[in-house]
N, C-alpha and C positions, 0 to 999 in steps of 0.2 A: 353304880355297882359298889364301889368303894363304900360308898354311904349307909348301903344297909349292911355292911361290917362292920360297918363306925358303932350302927344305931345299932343293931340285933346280934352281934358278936358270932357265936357259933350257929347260929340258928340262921342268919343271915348266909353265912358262908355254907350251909346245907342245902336252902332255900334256892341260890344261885348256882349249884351245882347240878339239880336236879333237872335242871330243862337242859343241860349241856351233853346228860347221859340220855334227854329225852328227843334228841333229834333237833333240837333249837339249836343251832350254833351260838352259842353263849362262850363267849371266851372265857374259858376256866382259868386261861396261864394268869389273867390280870387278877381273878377270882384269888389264885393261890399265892400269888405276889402280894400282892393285897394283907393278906392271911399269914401271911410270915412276918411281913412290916407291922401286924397286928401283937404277933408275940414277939416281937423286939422291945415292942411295948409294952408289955405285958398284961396286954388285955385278954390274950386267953393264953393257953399252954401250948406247943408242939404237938404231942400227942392227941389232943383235941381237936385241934385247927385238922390234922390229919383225919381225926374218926370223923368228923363230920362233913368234910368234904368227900369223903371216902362213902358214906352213908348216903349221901344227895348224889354220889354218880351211881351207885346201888340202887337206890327209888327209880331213876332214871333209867336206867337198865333195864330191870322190870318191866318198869308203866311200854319200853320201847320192845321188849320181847314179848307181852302181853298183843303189843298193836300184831308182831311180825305174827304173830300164832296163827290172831285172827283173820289172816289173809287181808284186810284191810287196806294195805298200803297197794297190791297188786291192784286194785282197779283204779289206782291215781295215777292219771296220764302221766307217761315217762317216767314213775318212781322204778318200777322193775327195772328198764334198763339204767339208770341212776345206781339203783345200789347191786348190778349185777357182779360188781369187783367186790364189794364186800361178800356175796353168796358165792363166789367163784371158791374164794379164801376161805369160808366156813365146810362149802366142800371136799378142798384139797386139804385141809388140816385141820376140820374138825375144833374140838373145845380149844385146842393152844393157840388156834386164831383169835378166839377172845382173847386169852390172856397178852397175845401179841398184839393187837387191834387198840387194849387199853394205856399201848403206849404212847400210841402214835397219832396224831394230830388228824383230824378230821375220822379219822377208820373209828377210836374211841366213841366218838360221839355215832357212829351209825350201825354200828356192829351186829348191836343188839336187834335188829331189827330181820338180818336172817336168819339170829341163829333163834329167834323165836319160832319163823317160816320154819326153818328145818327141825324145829322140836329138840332143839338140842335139850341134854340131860338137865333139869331145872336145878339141882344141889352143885353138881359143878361149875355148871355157868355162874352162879353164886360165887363158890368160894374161888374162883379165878378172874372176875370181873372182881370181887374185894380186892383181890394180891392186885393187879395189875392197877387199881385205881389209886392203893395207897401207895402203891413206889411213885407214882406219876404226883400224885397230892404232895407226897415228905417231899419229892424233888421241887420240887417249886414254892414250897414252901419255904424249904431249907434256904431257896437265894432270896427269896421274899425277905427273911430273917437277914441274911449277910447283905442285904441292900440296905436295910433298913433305916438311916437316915437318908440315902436318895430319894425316897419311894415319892417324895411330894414334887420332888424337879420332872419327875419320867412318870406318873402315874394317867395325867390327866392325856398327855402326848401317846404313852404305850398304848393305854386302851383304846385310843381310835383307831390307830394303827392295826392292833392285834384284829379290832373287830370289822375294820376294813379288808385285811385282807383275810381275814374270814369268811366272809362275803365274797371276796372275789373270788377265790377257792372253789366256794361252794360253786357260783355262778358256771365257773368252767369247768368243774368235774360234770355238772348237769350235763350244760353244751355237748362236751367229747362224749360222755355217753348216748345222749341223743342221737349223736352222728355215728355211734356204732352198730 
């Protein structure tokens, strides 16, 4: 991951964001650590390193509200009851569960997927799925940046970690909902 920031710079750091707003659990936190040790170094800017990972959880977003629209994911065994917390959430709070969903570690990456089912409004889901992906990008960025000479001791150790237990995450959110 790291690698195609090295080689591709902001385009890499778009590139890798996109499958993480697309239902891939792709670890972003390592993506936007990454991306800050990037502009410590002044390989890109702050505000860049933000619009474009900000832009790749936007594409992602999309392509995953596009699937939720198209009913698609309701005939994949067990995704219905899988993402029934996320549709409970779009439910009971409507558009500010996106913007609450993009902060938070695993809801962010699946969000999008009922409030496409529920046809939520397509202009604000935009500009609240923007807000809620750039506070989450500048924040990890921003430590990405103030780590910035650790990044090589803790890089190659954080990212298995983060995307181990990302994996495990996912595994038992599946499970418990299967058994509800």
């Amino acid at each position: 991951m790291t690698e195609l920031i090295r080689q591709f710079g902001l385009l890499g750091v778009f590139a890798l964001m996109v499958p993480e707003s697309a239902c891939i659990p792709v670890p972003s936190e390592v993506t936007l650590l990454f991306s800050g040790f990037a502009v410590s170094r002044g390989w890109m800017t702050f505000p860049a390193a933000v619009a474009a990972a900000t832009a790749g959880n936007l594409v992602g977003s999309l392509l995953a509200y596009t699937l939720g629209a198209s009913r698609v994911v309701e005939h994949i065994p067990g995704a219905r009851v899988a993402l029934g917390r996320f549709t409970q959430m779009i439910d009971e709070q409507g558009l500010r569960a996106v913007f609450v969903a993009r902060l938070l570690p695993l809801a962010r990456t699946f969000v999008s997927l009922p409030a496409g089912a529920r046809r939520l409004p397509l202009t604000p889901f935009v500009a609240l799925t923007i807000a809620g992906c750039a506070i989450w990008a500048a924040a990890f960025i921003l430590v990405g940046l103030l780590a910035g000479s650790a990044w090589g001791a803790v890089s190659g150790i954080a990212g298995k970690l983060l995307l181990g237990a990302g994996i495990v995450v996912v595994v038992v959110s599946v499970k418990r909902a299967a058994r509800s």
